[in-house]
N, C-alpha and C positions, 0 to 999 in steps of 0.2 A: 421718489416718495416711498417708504418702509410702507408693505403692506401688514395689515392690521390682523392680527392675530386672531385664532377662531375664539377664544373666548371673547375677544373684544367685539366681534362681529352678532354673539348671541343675546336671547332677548334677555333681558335684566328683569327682576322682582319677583317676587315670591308666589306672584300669581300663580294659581293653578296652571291657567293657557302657558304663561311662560314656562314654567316649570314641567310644560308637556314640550314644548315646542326646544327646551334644551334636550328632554328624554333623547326628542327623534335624533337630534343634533349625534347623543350620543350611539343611536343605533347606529347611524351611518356612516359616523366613525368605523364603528365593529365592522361592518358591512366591508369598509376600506380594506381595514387590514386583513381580510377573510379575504377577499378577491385580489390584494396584493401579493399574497403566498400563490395562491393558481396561477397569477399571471406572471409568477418570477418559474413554475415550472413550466408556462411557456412562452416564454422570453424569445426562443427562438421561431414563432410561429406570429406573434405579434405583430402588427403593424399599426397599430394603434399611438398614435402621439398627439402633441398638443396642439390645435390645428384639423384634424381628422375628423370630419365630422358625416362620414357618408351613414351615418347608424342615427343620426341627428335630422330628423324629421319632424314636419308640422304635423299638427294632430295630436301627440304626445298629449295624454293628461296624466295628473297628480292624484294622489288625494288629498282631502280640504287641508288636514294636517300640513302636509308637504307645503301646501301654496301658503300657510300661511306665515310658514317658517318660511320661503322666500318675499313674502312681504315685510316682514319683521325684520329681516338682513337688508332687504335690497329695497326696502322701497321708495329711495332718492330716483332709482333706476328706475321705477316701475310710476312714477309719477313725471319724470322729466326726459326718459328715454325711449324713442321707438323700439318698435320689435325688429325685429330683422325680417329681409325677407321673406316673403310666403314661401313655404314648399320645404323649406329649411326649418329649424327649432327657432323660434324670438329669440333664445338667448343668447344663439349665436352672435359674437362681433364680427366686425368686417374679413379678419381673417379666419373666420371659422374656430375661436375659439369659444370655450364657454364662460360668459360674462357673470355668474352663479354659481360657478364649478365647485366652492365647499360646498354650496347650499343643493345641488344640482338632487334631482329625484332618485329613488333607490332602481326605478327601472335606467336608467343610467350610466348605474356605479358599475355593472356587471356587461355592458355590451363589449363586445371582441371577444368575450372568456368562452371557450366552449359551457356551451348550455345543454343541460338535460331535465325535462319535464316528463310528467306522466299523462295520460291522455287518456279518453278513451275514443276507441275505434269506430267503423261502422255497426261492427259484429258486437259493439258493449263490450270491448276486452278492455282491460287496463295495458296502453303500450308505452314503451320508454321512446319517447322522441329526442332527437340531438340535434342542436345547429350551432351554427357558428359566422361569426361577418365573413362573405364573402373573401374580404381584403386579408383574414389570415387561415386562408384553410390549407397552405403550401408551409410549409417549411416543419410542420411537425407530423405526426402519425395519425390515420384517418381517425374519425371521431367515434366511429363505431368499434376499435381497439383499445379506443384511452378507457383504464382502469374511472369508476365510478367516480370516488374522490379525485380522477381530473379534470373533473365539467362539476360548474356550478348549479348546483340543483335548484330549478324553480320552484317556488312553494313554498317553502316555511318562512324566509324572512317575508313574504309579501300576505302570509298570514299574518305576521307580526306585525306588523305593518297596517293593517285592518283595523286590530284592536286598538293600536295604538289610536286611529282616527278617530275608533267609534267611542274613546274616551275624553277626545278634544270637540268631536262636534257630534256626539251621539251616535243613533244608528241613520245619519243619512249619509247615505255611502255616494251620492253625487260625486261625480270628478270634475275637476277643474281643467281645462286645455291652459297649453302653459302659455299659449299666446294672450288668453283672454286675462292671463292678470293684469297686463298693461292696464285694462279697462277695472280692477281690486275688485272683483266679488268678494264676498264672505258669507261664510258660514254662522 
C-alpha cells in the first residue's frame, strides 16, 4: 500500500481551525528541516533510528493545537486503536515505532539532538544547561565544547508554539497527555 502524502493526510477547508491546524502542520515541517542540518552534523554521534524509542515515554503532553492536529490525521487510530503500553509513549506500535510520526509533537521532533536551554539557578543566575540522550553522548565532542549553533536551543520554537495554541484555542494553555487522546478531549 503507497503511503499517503502529508498533504493528503491534512485537514481540508477553509476554516479558520483548519487553516491553524495546516499553520502548525507547516511549522514542523520547518522544525524538520532545522533539526535535520544539526543532526546531519552529527551523524556520527547519533544513534537514533526508526524503532528507538528510549526518549518515548508516557506522560508526554501536547498542546491543545498539537492533539488536535493528531486527531484530525489520526483519528481512525484514535477511535479504533489501543494505546500502547503504559510506561512507554501510546503511539508507539509493537516495534517501537511511531504510529503519528508526521504528525508526531514538536517536543519530539528535537530528542537525540544536543540540547541547550537557559535556566535559572539557585543563586537567580541565568545558566546555559546542555543534554543530550544518553544512547548518543559517545562518538562525538563533549557537549560542553560543541560551538552554540551545535545544540538545539530550547525556547523560541516552543514560544512559537504557545501562540500558535493560544490562537487555536485561546488562552487555555491545558495540555493534553498523548495517551488520553485515545479517550478525544477537546478544546
Amino acid at each position: 500500500m503507497e503511503q499517503e502524502s502529508e498533504k493528503e493526510r491534512m485537514p481540508t477547508g477553509s476554516d479558520p481551525r483548519s487553516e491553524r491546524l495546516r499553520s502548525l502542520a507547516r511549522f514542523h515541517a520547518d522544525v524538520d528541516a532545522r533539526a535535520a542540518e544539526l543532526a546531519a552534523r552529527h551523524a556520527s554521534r547519533l544513534q537514533c533510528r526508526r524503532g528507538c524509542s528510549a526518549c518515548c515515554q508516557d506522560e508526554l503532553s501536547v498542546t491543545r493545537v498539537e492533539a488536535d492536529l493528531i486527531r484530525a490525521v489520526h483519528g481512525e487510530l484514535l477511535a479504533e486503536g489501543e494505546p500502547g503500553p503504559a510506561g512507554g509513549c501510546a503511539f508507539l506500535d509493537a516495534d517501537g515505532a511511531c504510529r503519528i510520526y508526521h504528525e508526531r509533537p514538536l517536543v519530539c521532533r528535537t530528542q537525540g539532538l544536543p540540547l541547550r536551554v537557559f535556566l535559572e539557578d539557585e543563586s537567580e543566575e541565568i545558566v546555559e544547561k546542555r543534554d543530550i540522550c544518553p544512547l548518543n553522548v559517545e562518538g562525538g565532542p563533549p557537549l560542553a565544547s560543541l560551538e552554540s549553533e551545535d545544540c538545539w536551543l530550547v525556547g523560541p520554537d516552543e514560544l512559537r508554539l504557545v501562540s500558535m495554541n493560544d490562537a487555536h484555542c485561546g488562552e487555555d494553555s491545558r495540555r493534553v497527555l498523548l495517551r488520553a487522546l485515545f479517550r478525544r478531549p477537546s478544546c
